[in-house]
Structures are given as C-alpha cells and as structure tokens.
matplotlib code that plots the C-alpha trace (Angstrom):
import matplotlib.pyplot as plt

x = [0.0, 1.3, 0.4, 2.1, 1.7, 3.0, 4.4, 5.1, 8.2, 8.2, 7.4, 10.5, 10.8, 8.8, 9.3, 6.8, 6.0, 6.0, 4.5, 4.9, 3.6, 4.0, 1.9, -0.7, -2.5, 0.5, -0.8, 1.8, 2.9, 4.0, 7.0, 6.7, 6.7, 10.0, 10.1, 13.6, 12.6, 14.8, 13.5, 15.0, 18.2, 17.1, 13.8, 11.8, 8.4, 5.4, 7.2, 5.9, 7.1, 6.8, 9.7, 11.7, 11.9, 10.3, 8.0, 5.2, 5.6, 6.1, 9.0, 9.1, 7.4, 8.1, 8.7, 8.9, 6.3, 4.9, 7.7, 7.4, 9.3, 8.9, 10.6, 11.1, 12.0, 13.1, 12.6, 14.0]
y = [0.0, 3.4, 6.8, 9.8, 13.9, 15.8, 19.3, 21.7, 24.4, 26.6, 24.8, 22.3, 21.1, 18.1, 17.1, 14.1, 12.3, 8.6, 6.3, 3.1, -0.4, -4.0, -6.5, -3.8, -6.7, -8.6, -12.2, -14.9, -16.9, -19.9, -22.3, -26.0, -28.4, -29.9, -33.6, -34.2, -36.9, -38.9, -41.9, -43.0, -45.9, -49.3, -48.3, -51.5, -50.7, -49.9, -47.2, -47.5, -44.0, -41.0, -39.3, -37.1, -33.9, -31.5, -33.1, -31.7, -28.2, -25.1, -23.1, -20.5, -18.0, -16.9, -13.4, -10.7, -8.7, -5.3, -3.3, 0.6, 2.9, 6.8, 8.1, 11.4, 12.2, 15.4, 15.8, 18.3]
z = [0.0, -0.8, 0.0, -2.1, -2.1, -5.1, -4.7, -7.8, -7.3, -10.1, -13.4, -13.6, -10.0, -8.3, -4.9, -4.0, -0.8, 0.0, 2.5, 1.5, 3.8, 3.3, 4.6, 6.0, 7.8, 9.2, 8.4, 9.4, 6.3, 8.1, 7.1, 6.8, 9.6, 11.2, 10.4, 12.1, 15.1, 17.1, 19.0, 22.3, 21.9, 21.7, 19.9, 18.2, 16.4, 18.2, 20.1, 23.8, 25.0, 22.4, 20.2, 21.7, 19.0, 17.5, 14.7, 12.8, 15.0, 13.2, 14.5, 12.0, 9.9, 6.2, 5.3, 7.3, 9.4, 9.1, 7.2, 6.8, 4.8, 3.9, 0.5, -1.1, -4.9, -6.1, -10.1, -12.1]

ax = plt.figure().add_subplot(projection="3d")
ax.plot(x, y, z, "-o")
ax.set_aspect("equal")
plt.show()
C-alpha cells in the first residue's frame, strides 16, 4: 500500500512524498513443519514412550512482518 503527495516548485521542479507499507495486515505466512525426530536408543516398532523432537511443529514463519518505509523524490 502506498500513500504519495506531489508538490510543484516553479514549473521544472517536483518534490513528491512517499509512504509506503508492506503487509498492512500482518498475516503470518507460516514455514513447513520440522520432520527431524529422534527416537530413544534401543527403539523397536510400536514405540511405547513418544519421540523425543520437534516433529510436525512449526517453529518459523516466512517473510517478514509489518515493514514501513517513507521516501522522497526530487525531479527536475
């Protein structure tokens, strides 16, 4: 999303105005799952206690939240 002002000096100058946002909403874009597991030593299917790990959690996020920047452009 952008928001921009114009101003005229004179008849060859320009000075204009930026506001400029991504991700206005901050929505989370979320990374895939971890699928690295370890199972305790001596494991032999059906596990009886559960792996130890991380898997199927999400631990990170893509992108980057709310980012805001203000600009200005001098034409001449």
């Amino acid at each position: 999303m952008t928001i921009g002002k114009e101003f005229a000096f004179h008849e060859r100058y320009r000075l204009r105005f930026n506001f400029d946002a991504f991700n206005v909403f901050n929505h989370p874009d979320f990374d895939a799952p971890n699928n690295q597991v370890t199972f305790f030593r001596g494991f032999s299917p059906p596990p009886v206690y559960p792996p130890e790990g991380a898997w199927g959690q999400i631990q990170h996020t893509l992108g980057s939240s709310r980012f805001l920047q203000l600009s200005m452009h001098l034409r001449f």
